[in-house]
MARLUM-355772 format. One record per residue: residue in one letter; x, y, z of N, C-alpha, C in turn. Coordinates in Angstrom, 3 decimals. Atoms other than C-alpha are relative to their C-alpha. Example, Ala and Ser with C-alpha at 12.3 -4.5 7.8 and 13.67 -1.06 7.14 Angstrom:
2
<resn:A, n.px:0.890, n.py:-1.190, n.pz:0.000, ca.px:12.300, ca.py:-4.500, ca.pz:7.800, c.px:0.900, c.py:1.200, c.pz:0.000> $
<resn:S, n.px:-0.820, n.py:-1.190, n.pz:-0.060, ca.px:13.670, ca.py:-1.060, ca.pz:7.140, c.px:-0.770, c.py:1.090, c.pz:0.730> $
// end
This chain:
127
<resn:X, n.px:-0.618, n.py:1.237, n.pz:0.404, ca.px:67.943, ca.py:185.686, ca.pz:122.895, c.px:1.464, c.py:0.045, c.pz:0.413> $
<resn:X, n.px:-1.515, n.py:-0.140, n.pz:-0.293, ca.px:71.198, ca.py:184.832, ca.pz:124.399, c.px:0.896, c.py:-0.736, c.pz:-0.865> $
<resn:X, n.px:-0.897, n.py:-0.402, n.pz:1.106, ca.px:74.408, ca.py:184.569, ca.pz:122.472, c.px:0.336, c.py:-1.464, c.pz:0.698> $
<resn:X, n.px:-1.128, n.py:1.451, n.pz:-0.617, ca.px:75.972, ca.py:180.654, ca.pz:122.578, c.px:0.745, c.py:-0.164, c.pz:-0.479> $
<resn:X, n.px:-1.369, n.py:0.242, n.pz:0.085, ca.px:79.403, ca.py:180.136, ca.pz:122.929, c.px:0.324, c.py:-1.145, c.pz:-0.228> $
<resn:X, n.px:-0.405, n.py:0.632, n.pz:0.105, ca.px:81.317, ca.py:177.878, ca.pz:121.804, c.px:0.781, c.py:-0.289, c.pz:1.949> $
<resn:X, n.px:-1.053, n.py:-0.055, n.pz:-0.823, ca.px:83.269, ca.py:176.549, ca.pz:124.877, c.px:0.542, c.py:-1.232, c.pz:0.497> $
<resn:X, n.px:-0.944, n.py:1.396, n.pz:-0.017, ca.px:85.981, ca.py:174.041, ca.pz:125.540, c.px:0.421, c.py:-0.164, c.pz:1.734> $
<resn:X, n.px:-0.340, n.py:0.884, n.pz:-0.883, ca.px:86.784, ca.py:171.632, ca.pz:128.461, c.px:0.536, c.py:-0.661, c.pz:0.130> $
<resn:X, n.px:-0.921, n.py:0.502, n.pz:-0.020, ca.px:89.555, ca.py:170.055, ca.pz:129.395, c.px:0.135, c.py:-1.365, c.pz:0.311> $
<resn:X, n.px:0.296, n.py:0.976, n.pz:-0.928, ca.px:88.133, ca.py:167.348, ca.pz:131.548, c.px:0.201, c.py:-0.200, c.pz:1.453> $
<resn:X, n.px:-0.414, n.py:-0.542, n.pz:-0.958, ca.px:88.923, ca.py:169.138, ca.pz:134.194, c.px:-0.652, c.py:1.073, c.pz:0.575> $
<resn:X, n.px:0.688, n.py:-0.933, n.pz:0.126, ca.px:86.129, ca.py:171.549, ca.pz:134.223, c.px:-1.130, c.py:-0.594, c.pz:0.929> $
<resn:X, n.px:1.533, n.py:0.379, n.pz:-0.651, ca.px:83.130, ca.py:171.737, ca.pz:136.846, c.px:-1.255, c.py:0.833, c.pz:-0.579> $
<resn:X, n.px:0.915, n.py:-0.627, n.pz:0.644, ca.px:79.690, ca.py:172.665, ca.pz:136.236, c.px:-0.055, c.py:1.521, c.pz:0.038> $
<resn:X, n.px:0.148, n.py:-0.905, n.pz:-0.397, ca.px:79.524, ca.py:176.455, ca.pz:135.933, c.px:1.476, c.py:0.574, c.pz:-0.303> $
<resn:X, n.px:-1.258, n.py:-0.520, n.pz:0.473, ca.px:83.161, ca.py:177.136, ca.pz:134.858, c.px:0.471, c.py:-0.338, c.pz:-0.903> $
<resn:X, n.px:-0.726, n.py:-0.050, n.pz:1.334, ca.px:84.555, ca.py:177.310, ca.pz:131.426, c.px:0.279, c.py:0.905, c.pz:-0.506> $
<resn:X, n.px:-1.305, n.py:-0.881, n.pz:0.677, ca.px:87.182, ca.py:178.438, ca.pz:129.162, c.px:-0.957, c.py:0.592, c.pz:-1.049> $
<resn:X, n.px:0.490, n.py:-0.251, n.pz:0.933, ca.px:84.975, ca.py:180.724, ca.pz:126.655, c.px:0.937, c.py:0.476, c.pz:-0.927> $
<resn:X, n.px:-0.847, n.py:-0.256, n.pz:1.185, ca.px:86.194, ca.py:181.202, ca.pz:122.886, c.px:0.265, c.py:-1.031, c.pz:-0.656> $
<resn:X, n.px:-0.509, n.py:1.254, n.pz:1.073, ca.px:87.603, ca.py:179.162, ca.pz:120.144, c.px:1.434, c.py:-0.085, c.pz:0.070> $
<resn:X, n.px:-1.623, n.py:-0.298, n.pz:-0.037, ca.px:91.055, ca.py:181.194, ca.pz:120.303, c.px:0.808, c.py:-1.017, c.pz:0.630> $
<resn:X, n.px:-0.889, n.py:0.471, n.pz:-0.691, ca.px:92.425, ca.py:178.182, ca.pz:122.086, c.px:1.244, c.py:-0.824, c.pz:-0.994> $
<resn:X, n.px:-0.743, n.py:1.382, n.pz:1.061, ca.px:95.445, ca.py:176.275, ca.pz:120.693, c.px:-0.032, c.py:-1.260, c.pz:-0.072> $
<resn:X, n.px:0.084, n.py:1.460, n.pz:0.192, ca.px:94.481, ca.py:172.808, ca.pz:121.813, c.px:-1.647, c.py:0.008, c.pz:0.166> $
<resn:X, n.px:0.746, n.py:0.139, n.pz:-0.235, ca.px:91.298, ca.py:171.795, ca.pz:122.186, c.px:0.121, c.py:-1.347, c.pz:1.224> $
<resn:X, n.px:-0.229, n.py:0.558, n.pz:-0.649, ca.px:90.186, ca.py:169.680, ca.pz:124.986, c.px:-0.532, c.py:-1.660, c.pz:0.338> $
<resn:X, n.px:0.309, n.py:1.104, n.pz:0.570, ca.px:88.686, ca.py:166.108, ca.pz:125.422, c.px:-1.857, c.py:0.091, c.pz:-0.095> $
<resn:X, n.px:1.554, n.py:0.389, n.pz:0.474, ca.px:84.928, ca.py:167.436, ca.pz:125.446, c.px:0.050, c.py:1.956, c.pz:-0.511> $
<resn:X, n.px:0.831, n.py:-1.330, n.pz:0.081, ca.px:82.802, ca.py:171.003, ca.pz:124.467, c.px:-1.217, c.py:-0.205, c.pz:-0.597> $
<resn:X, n.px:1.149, n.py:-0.408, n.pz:0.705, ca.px:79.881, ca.py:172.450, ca.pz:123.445, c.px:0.510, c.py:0.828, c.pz:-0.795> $
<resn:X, n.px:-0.057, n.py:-0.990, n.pz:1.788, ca.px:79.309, ca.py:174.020, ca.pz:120.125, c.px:-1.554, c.py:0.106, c.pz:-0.204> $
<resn:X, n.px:0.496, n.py:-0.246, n.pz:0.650, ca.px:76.841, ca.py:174.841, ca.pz:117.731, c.px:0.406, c.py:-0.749, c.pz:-1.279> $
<resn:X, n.px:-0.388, n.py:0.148, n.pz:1.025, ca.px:76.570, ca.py:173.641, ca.pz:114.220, c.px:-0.637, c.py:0.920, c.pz:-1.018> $
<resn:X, n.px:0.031, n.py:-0.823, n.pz:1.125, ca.px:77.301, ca.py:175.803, ca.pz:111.184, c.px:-0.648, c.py:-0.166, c.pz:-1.120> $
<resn:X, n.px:0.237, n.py:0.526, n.pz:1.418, ca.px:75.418, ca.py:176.143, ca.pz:108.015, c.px:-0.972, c.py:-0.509, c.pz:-0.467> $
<resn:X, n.px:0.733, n.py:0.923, n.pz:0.461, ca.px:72.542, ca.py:174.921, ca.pz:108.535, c.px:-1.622, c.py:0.857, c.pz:-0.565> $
<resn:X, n.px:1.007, n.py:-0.803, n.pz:1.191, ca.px:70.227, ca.py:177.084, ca.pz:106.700, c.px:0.263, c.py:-0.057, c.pz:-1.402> $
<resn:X, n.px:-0.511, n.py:0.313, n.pz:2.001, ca.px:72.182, ca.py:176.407, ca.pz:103.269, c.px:-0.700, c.py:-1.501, c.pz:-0.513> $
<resn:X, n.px:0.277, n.py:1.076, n.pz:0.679, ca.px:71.184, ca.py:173.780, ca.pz:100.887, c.px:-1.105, c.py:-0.679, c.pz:0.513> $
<resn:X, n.px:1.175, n.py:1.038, n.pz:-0.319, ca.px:67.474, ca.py:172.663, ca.pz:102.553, c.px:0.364, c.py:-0.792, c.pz:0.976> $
<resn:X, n.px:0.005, n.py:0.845, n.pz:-1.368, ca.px:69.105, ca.py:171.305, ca.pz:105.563, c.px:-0.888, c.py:0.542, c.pz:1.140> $
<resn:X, n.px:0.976, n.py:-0.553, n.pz:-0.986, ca.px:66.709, ca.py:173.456, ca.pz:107.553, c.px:-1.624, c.py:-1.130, c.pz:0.553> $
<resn:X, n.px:1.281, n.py:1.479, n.pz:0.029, ca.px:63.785, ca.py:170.333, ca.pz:106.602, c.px:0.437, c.py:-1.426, c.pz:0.990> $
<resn:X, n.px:-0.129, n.py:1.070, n.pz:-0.463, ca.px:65.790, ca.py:167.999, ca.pz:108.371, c.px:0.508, c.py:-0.209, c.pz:1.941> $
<resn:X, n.px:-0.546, n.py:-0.139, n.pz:-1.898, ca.px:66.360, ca.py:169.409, ca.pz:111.987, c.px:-0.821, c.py:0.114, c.pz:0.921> $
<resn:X, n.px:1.031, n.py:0.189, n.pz:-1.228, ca.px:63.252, ca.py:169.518, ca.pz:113.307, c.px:-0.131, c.py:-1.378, c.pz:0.722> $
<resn:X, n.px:0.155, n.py:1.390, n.pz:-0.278, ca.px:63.200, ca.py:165.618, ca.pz:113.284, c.px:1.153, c.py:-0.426, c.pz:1.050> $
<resn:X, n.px:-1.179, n.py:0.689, n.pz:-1.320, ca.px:66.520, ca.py:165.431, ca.pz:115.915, c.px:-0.620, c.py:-0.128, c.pz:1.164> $
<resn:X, n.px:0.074, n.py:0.089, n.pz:-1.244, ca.px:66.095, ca.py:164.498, ca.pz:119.067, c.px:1.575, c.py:0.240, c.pz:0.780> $
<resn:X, n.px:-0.997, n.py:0.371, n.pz:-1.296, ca.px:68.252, ca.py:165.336, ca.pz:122.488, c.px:0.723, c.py:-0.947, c.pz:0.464> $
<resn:X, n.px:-0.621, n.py:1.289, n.pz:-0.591, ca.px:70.743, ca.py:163.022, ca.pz:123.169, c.px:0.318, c.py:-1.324, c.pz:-1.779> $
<resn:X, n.px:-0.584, n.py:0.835, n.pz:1.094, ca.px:70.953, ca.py:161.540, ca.pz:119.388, c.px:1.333, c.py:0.404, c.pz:-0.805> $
<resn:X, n.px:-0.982, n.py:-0.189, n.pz:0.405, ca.px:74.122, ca.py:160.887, ca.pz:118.013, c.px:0.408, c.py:0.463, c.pz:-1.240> $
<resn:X, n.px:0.068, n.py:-0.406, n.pz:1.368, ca.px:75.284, ca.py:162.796, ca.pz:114.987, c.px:1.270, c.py:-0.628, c.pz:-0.747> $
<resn:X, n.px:-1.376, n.py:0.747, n.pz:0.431, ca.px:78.537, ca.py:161.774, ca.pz:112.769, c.px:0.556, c.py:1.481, c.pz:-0.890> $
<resn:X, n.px:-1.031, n.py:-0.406, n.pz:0.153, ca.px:81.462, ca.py:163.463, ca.pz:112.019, c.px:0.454, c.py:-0.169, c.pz:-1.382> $
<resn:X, n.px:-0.536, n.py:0.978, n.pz:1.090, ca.px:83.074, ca.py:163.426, ca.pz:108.353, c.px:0.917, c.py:1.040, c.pz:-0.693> $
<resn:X, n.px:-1.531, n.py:-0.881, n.pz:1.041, ca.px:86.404, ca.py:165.151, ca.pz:106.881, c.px:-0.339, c.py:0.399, c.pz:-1.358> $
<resn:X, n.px:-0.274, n.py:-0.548, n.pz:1.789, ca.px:86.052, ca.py:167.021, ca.pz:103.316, c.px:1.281, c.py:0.860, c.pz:-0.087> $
<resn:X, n.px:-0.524, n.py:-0.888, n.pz:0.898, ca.px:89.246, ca.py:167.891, ca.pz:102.517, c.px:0.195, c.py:0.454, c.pz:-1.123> $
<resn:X, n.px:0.216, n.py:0.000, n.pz:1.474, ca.px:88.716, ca.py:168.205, ca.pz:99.457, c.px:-0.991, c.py:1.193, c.pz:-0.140> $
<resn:X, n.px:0.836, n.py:-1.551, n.pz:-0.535, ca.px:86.176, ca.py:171.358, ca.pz:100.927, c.px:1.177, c.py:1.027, c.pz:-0.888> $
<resn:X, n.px:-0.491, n.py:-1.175, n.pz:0.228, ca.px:87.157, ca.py:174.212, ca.pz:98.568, c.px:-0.061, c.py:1.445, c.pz:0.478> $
<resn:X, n.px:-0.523, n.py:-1.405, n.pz:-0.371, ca.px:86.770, ca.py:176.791, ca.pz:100.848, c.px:0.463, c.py:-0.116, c.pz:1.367> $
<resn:X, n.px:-1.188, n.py:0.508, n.pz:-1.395, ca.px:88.362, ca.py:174.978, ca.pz:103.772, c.px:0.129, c.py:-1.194, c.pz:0.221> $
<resn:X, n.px:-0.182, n.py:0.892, n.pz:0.181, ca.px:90.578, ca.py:172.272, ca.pz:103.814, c.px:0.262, c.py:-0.488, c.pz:1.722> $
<resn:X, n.px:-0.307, n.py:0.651, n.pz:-1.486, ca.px:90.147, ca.py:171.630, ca.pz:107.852, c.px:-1.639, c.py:0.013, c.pz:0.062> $
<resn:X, n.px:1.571, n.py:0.040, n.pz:-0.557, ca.px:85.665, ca.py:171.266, ca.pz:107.047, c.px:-0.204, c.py:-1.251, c.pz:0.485> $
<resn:X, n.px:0.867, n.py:1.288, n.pz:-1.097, ca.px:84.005, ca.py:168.610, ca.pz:109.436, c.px:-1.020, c.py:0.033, c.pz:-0.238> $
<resn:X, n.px:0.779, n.py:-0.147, n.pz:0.462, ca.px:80.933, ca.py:168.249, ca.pz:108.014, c.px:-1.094, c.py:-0.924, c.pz:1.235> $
<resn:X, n.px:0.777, n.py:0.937, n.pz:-0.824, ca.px:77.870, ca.py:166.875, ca.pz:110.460, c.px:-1.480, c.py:-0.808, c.pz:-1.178> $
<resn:X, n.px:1.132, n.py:0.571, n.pz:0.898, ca.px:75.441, ca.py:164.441, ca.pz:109.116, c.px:-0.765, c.py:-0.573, c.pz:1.482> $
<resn:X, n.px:1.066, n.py:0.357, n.pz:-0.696, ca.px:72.540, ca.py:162.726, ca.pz:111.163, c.px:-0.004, c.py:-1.701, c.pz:-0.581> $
<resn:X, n.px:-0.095, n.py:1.396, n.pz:0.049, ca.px:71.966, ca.py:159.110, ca.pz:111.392, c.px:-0.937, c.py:-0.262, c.pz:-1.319> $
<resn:X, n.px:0.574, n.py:0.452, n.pz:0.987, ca.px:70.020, ca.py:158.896, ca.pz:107.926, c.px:0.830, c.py:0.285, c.pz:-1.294> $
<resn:X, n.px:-0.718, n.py:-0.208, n.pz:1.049, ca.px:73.021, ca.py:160.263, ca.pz:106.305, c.px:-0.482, c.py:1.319, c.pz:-0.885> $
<resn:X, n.px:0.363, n.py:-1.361, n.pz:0.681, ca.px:71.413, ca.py:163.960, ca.pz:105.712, c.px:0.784, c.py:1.073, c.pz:0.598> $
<resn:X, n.px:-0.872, n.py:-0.780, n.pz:-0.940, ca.px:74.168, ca.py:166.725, ca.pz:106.288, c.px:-0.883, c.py:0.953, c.pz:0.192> $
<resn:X, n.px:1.069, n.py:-1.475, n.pz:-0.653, ca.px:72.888, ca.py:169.411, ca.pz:108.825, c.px:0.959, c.py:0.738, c.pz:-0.141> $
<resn:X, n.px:-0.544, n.py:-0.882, n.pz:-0.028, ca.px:75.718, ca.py:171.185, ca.pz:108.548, c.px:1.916, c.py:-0.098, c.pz:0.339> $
<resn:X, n.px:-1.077, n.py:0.019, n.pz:-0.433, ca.px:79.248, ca.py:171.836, ca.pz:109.720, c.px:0.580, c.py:0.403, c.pz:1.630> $
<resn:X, n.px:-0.584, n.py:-0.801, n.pz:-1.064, ca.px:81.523, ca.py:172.531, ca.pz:112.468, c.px:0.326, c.py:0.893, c.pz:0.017> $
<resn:X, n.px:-0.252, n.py:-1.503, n.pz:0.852, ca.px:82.592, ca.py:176.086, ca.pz:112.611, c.px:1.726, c.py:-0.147, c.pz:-0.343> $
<resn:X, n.px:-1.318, n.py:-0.458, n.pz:0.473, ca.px:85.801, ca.py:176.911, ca.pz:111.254, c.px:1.331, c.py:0.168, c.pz:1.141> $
<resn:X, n.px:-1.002, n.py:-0.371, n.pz:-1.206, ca.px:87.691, ca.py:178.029, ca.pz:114.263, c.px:0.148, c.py:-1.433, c.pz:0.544> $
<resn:X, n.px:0.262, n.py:1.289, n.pz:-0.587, ca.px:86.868, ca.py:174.585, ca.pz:115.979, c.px:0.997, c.py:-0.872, c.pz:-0.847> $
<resn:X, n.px:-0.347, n.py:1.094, n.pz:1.158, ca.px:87.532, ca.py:172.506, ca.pz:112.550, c.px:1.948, c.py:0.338, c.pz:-0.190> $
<resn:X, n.px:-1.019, n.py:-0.341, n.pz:1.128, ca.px:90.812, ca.py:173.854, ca.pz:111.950, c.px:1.156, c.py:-0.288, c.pz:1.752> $
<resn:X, n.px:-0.621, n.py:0.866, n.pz:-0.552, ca.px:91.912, ca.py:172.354, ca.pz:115.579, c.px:-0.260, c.py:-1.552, c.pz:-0.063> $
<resn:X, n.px:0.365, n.py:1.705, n.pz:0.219, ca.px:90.131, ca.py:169.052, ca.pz:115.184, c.px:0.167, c.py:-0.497, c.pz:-1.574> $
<resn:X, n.px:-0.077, n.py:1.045, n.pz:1.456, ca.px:90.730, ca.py:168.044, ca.pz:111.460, c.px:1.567, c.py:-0.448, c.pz:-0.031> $
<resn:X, n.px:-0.840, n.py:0.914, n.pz:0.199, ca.px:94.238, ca.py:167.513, ca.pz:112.132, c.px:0.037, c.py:-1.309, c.pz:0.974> $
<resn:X, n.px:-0.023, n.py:0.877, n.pz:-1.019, ca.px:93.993, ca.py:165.422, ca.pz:115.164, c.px:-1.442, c.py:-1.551, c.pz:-0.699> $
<resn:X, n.px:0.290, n.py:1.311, n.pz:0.714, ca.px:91.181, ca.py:163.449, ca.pz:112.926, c.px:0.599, c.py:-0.737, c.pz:-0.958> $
<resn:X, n.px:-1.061, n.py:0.233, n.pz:0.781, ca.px:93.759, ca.py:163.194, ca.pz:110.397, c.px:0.864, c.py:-1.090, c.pz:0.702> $
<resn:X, n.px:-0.738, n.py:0.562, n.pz:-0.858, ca.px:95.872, ca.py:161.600, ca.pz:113.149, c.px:-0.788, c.py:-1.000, c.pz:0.423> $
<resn:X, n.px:0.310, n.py:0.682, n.pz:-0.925, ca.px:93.599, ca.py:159.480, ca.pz:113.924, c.px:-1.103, c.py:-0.154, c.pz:1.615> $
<resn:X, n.px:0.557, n.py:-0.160, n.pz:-1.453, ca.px:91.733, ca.py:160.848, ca.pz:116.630, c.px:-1.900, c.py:-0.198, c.pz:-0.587> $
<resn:X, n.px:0.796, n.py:0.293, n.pz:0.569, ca.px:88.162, ca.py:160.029, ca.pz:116.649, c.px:-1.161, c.py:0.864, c.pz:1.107> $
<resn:X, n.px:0.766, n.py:-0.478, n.pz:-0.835, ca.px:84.621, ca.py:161.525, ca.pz:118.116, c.px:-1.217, c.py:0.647, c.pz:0.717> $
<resn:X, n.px:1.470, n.py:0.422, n.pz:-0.275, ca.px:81.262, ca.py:161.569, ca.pz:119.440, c.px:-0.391, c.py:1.062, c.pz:0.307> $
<resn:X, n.px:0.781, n.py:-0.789, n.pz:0.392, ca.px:79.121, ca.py:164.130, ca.pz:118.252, c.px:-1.441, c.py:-0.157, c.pz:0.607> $
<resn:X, n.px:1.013, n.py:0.761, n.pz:-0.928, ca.px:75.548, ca.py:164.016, ca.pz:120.634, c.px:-0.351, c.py:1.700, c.pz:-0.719> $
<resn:X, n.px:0.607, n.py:-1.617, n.pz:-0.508, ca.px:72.901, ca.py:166.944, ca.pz:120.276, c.px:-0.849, c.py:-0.127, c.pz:0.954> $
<resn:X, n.px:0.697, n.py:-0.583, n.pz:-1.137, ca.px:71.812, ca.py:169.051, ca.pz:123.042, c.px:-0.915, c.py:0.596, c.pz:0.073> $
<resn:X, n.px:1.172, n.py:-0.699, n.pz:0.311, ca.px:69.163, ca.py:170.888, ca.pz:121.832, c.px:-0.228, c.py:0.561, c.pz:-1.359> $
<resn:X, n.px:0.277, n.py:-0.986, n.pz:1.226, ca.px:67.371, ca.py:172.385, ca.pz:118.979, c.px:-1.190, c.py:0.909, c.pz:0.244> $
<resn:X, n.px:0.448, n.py:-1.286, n.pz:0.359, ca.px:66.503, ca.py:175.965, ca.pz:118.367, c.px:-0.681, c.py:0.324, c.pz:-0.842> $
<resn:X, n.px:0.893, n.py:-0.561, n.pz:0.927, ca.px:64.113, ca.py:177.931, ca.pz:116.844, c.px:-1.477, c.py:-0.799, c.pz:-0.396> $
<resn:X, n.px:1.331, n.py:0.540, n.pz:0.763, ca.px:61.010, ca.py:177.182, ca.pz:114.543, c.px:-0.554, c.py:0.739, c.pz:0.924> $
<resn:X, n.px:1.080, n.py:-0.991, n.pz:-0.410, ca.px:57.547, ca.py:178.937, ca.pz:115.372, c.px:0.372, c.py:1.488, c.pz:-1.025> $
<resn:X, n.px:-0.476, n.py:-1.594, n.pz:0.928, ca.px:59.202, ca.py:181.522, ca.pz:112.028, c.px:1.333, c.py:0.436, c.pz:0.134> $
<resn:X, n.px:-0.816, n.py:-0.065, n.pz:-0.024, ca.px:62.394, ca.py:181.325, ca.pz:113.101, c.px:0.718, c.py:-1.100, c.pz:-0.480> $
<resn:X, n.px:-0.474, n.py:1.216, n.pz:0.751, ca.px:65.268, ca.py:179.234, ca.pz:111.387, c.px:0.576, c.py:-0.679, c.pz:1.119> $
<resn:X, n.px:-0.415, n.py:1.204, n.pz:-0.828, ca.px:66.129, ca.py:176.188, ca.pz:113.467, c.px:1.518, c.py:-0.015, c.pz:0.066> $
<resn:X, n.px:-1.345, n.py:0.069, n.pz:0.017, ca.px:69.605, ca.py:175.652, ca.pz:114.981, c.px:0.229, c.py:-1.464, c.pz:0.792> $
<resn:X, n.px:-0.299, n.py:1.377, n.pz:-0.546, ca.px:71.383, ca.py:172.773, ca.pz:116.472, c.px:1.294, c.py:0.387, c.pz:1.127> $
<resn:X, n.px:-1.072, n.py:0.431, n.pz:-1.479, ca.px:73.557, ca.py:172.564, ca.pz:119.954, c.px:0.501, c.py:-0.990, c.pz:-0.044> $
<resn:X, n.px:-0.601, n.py:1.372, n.pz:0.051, ca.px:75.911, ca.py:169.759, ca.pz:120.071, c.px:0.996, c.py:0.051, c.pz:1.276> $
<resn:X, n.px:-1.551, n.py:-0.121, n.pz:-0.667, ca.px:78.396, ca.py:168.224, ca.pz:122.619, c.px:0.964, c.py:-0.678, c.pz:-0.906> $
<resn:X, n.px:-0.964, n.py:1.084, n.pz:0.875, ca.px:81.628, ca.py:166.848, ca.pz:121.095, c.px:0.801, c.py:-0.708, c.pz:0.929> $
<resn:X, n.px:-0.844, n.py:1.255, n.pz:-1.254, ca.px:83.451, ca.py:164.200, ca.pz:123.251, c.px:1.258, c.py:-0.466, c.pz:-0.381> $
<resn:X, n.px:-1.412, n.py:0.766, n.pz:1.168, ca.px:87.320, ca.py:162.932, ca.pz:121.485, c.px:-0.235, c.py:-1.208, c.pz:1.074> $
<resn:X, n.px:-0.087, n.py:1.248, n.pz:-0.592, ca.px:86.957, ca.py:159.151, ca.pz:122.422, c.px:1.203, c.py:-0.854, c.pz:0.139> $
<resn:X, n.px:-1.190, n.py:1.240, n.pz:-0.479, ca.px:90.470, ca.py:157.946, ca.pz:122.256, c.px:0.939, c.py:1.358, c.pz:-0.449> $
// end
């Protein structure tokens, strides 16, 4: 099983070359990720039903007591699958703070057949 990276793109990136890591200080106007978390709380029931290419949504908790930069992902029925990871969230929650806004798509889902299901996402900043 290979290991997926987070990795960020500037918009300036061709197929086959990217910046791997989170360590960056800006983020850029697209990446791939993963979403966090999603084995907690029975969100595992609700990820088989995604499809490729459906849009997920984005949603600020600061009010998150164990991190006040969580991005929480929900699915178009309004069931959270999970989060963004931490490293990620803690460049994008101020820039949503600011205003910035941004389109969450998944790329695939993992697992099942006994294994726990995961979720691939791209993220896009639209303005």
């Amino acid at each position: 099983m290979s290991k997926y990276y987070n990795y960020i793109c500037d918009g300036g990136c061709q197929a086959g070359y990217y910046q791997y890591g989170v360590a960056q200080r800006t983020l850029g106007n697209s990446f791939y990720s993963k979403i966090v978390g999603v084995t907690f709380d029975g969100r595992q029931r609700f990820i088989p039903g995604l499809s490729t290419g459906e849009e997920l949504q984005l949603r600020r908790e600061r009010w998150n007591q164990y991190d006040s930069n969580a991005i929480a992902v929900y699915d178009g029925r309004g069931n959270q699958l999970g989060y963004i990871s931490k490293e990620l969230a803690s460049n994008m929650a101020p820039m949503m703070d600011g205003g910035a806004h941004y389109r969450i798509t998944v790329t695939s889902v993992t697992g099942g057949n006994g294994y726990s299901y995961g979720v691939n996402v791209s993220v896009l900043r639209i303005n």
